[in-house]
C-alpha positions as CSV (number, residue, x, y, z in Angstrom):
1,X,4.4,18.4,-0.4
2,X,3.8,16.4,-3.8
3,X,0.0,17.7,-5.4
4,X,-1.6,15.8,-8.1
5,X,-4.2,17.2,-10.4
6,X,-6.3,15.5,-12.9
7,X,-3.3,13.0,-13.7
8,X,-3.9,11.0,-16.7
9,X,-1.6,8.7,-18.5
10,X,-2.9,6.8,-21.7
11,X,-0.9,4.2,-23.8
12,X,-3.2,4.5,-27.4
13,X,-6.6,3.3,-26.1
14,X,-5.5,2.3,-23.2
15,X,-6.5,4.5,-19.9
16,X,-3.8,3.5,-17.6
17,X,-3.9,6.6,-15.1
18,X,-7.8,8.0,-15.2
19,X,-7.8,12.1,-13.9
20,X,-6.5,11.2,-10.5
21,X,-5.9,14.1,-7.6
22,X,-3.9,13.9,-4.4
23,X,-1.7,15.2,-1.9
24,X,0.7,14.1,0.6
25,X,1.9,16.1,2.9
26,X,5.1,16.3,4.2
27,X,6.3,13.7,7.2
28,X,3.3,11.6,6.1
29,X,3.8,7.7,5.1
30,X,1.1,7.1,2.2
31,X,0.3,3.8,0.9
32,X,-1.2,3.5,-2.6
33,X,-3.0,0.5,-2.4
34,X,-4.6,-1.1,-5.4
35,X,-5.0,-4.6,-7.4
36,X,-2.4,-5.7,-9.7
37,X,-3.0,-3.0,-13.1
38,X,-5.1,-0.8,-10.9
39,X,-2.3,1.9,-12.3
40,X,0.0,2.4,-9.2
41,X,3.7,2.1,-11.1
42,X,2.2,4.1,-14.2
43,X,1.3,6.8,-11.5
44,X,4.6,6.4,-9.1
45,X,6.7,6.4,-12.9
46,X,5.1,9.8,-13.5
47,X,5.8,11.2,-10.1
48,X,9.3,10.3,-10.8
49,X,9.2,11.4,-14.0
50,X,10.4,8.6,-16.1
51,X,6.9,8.9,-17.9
52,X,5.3,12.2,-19.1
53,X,1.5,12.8,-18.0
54,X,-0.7,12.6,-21.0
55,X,-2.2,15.3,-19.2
56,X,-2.9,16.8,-15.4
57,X,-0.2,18.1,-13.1
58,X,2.4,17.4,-10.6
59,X,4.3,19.5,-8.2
60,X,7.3,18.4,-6.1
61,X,7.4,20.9,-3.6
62,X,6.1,23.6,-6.1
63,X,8.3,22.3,-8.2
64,X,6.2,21.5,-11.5
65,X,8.2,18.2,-12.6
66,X,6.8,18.7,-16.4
67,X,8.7,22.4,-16.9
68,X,11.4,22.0,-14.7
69,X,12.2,18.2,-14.0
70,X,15.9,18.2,-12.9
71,X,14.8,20.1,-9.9
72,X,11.6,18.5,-9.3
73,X,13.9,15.2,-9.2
74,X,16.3,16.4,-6.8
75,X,14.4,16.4,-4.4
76,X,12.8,12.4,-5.0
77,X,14.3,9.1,-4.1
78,X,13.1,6.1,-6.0
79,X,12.9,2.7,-5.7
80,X,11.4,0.4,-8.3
81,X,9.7,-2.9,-8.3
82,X,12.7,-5.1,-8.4
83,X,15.1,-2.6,-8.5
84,X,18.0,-3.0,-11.2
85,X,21.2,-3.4,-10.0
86,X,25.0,-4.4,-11.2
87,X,25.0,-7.7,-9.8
88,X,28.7,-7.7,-10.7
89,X,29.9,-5.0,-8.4
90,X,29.9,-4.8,-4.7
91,X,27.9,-2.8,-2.9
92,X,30.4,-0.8,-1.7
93,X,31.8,-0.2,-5.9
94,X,27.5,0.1,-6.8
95,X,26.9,2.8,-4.3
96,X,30.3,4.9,-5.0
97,X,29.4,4.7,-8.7
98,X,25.6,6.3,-8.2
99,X,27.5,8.9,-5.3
100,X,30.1,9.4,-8.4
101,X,26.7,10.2,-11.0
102,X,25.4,12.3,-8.6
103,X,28.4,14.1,-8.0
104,X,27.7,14.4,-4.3
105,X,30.1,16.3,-2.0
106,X,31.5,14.0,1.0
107,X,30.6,10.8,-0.5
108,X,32.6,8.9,1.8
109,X,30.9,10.1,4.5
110,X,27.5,10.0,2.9
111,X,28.1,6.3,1.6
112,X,29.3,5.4,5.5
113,X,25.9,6.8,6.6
114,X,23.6,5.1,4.4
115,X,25.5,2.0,5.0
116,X,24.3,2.6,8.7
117,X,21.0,3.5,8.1
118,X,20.0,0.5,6.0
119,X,21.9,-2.4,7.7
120,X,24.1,-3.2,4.8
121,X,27.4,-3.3,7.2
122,X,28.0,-7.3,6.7
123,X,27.7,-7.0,2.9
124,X,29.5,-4.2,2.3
125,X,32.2,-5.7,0.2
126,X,30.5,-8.6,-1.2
127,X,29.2,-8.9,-4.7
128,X,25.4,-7.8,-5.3
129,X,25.2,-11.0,-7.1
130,X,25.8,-12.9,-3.7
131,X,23.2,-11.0,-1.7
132,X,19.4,-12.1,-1.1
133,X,16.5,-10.4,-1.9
134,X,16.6,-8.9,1.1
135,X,19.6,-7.3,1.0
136,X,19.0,-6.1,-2.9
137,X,15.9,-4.2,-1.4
138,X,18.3,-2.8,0.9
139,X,20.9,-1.4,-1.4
140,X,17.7,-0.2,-3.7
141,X,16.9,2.0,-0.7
142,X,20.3,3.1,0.0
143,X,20.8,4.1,-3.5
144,X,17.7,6.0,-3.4
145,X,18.6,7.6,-0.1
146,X,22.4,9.1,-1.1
147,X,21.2,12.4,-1.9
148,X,19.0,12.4,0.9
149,X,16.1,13.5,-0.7
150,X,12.9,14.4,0.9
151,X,10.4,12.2,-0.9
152,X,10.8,8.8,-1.3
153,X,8.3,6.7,-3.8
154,X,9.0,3.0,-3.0
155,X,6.8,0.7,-5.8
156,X,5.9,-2.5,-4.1
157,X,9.4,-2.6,-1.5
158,X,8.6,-5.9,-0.4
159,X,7.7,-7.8,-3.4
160,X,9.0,-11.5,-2.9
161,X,10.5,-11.5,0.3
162,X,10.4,-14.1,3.0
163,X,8.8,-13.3,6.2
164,X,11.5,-12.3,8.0
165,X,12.6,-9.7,5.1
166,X,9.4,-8.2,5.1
167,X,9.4,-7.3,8.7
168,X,12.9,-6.0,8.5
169,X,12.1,-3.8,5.3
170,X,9.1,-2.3,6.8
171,X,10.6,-1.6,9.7
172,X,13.4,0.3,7.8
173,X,10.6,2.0,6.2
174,X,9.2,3.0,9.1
175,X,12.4,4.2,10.7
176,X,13.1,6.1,7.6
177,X,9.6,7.2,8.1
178,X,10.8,9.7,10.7
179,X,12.8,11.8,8.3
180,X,11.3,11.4,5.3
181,X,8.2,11.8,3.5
182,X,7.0,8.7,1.8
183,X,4.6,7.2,-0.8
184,X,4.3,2.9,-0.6
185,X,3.2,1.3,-3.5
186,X,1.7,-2.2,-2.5
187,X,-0.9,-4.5,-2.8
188,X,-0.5,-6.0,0.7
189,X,-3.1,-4.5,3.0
190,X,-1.5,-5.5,6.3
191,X,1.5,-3.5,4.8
192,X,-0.3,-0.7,4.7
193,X,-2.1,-1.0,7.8
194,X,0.9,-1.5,9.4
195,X,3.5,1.4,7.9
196,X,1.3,4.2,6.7
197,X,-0.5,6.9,8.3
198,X,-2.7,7.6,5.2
199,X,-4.3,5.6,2.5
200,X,-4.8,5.9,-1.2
201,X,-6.8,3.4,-2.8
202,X,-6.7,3.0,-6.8
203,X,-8.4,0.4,-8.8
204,X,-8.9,0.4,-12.3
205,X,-7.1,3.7,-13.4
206,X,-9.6,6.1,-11.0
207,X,-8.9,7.1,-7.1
208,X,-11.7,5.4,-5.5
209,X,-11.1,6.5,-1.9
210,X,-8.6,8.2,0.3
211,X,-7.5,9.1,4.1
212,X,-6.1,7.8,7.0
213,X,-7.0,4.6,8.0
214,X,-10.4,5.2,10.5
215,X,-11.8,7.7,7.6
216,X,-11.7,4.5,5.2
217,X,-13.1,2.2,7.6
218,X,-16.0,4.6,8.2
219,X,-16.8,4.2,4.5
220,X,-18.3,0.7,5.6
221,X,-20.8,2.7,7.8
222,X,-20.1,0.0,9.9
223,X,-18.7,-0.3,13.8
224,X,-18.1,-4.2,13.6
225,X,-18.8,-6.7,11.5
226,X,-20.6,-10.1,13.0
227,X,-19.2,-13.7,12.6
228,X,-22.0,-16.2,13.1
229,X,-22.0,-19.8,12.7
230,X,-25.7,-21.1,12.2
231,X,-27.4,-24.3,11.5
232,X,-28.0,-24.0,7.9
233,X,-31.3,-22.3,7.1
234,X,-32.2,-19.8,3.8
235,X,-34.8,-18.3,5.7
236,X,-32.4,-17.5,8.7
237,X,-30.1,-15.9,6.0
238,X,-33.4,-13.9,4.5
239,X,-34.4,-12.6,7.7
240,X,-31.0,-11.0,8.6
241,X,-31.1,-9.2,4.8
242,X,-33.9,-7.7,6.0
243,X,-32.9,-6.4,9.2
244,X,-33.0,-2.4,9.5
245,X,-29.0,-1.9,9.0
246,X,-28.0,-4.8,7.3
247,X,-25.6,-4.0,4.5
248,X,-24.6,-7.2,3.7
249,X,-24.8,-11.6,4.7
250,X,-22.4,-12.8,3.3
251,X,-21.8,-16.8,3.5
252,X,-17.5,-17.2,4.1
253,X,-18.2,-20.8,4.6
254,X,-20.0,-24.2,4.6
255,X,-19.6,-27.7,6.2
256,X,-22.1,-30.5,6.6
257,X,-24.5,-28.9,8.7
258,X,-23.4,-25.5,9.7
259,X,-23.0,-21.6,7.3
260,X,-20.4,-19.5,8.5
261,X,-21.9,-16.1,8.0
262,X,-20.0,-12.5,8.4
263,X,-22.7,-9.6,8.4
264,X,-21.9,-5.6,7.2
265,X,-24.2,-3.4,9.2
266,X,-24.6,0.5,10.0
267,X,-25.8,-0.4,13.7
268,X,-25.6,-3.1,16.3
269,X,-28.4,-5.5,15.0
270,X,-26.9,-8.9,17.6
271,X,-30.4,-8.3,19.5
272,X,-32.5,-8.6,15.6
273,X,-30.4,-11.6,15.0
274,X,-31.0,-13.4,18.2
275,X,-34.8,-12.8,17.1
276,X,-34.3,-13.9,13.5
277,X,-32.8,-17.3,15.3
278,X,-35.8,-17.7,17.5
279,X,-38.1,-16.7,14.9
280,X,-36.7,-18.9,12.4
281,X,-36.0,-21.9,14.7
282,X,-32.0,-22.0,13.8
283,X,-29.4,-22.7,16.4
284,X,-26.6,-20.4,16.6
285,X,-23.2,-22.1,17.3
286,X,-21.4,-19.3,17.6
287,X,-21.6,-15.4,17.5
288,X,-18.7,-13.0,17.9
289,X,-17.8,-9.3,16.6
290,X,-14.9,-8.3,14.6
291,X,-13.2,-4.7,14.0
292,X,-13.5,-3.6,10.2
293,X,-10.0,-3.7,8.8
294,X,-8.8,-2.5,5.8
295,X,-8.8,-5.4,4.1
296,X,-13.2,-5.0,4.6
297,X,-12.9,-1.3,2.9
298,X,-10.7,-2.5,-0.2
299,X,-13.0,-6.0,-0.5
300,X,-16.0,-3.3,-0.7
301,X,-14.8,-0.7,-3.0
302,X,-13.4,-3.0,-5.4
303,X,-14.8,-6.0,-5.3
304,X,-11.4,-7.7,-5.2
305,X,-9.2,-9.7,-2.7
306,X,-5.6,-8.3,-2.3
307,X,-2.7,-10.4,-0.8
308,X,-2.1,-10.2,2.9
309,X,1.7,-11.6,3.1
């Protein structure tokens, strides 16, 4: 398992990793979720070791990466945000070379493997240079997979890829998923929704929440969320604030004559709303319910939109 205790990383002033704590277990598939310089790549380049904690702890397996790195990073596979490659070797030259650093026993055999797992077959003699972004995502992951390590920390794995890429690289993921333990760095909530089994949400150097998916959404205190669209009316809006339940109205949209309205609330308040129409004298266009998504828990605990690619 990887543990993480009061983890703290400062550049002079700067807090960029405030006394976080967590723990992944292993076979899990976490996503770290969090706005752009909520402090996920500080935190996954401490894991990896690349930066020293300004204080806290981290243990690979029981392995404390601080005292006794080299095996601590034996047992990790890393890819980085755009990962850096020789564009001027082939894959096949690339991956021998990092099997060749590594010193790995049967690296024809291991090479072959990977080659297989990751779907790099039709580019294995071409030049890196040559290859989309797709395909560099793919020999990222390979070369973190050739000493098949037990974690692997992938920092935002599907960062400018078309749509067809993505789906192919998280379904690698998940594949790889089956063997391996995992930790996803993104900022794309239907990635994470759609790959991990547990969620980590960062914003702003601090942990702010964490579990799988249903515990989040229970954060909201909420079973659905209501879409409405009403004849415009403030007093409508006023009355459904002060329903029993209510967490939040929230106007998503106008146009000449009607408010689009989506409502937070602990309970099912449709029956107060009807009432709050009538009482009001506002015609309701439309009312429907939604399932709270992730997207709803990140909006509410940090205030911030995240991209849905």
């Amino acid at each position: 398992m990887i543990k993480v205790e009061n983890l703290t990383k400062r550049f002079g002033k700067l807090v960029a990793v405030d006394n976080i704590s967590f723990e992944i277990e292993r076979g899990e598939i976490v996503g770290f979720l969090g706005p752009n310089g909520a402090g996920k790549t500080t935190t996954l380049r401490m894991l990896t070791g690349y930066y020293e904690p300004s204080g806290g702890s981290i243990r690979i397996d029981d392995i404390d990466i601080i005292t006794d790195p080299i095996s601590a990073k034996k047992k990790i596979g890393y890819l980085p945000e755009n990962a850096p490659l020789y564009g001027d070797m082939t894959v096949e030259e690339f991956l021998t070379l990092a099997a060749d650093i590594r010193e790995l026993k049967n690296k024809r055999a291991r090479i072959k493997e990977i080659i297989n797992i990751t779907g790099l077959n039709e580019v294995y003699n071409r030049f890196i240079w040559e290859l989309s972004k797709g395909y560099h995502q793919r020999v990222g992951i390979a070369h973190a997979l050739l000493s098949d390590p037990d974690f692997l920390i992938l920092d935002e794995p599907t960062a400018g890829l078309d749509p067809n890429q993505i789906v192919e690289i998280r379904s690698l993921i998940k594949e790889l998923g089956k063997s391996k333990t995992i930790l996803l760095s993104t900022h794309i909530l239907q990635e994470a929704e759609a790959i991990a089994d547990k969620v980590i949400i960062i914003d702003k150097a601090k942990i702010i929440a964490k579990g799988n998916k249903d515990e989040l959404k229970d954060l909201l205190q909420s079973q659905n969320n209501i879409l409405i669209t009403a004849r415009k009316n403030k007093k409508f809006i006023k009355d459904i604030e002060k329903i029993d339940g209510v967490l939040e109205c929230k106007i998503e949209s106008s146009d000449k004559n009607y408010d689009h309205l989506k409502i937070y609330s602990k309970r099912d308040v449709v029956e107060d709303i009807f009432k709050s129409a009538v009482n009001t004298d506002t015609v309701l266009r439309e009312l429907s319910t939604e399932a709270v998504s992730l997207e709803d828990v990140f909006i509410k605990l940090t205030g911030k939109e995240v991209g849905n690619e």
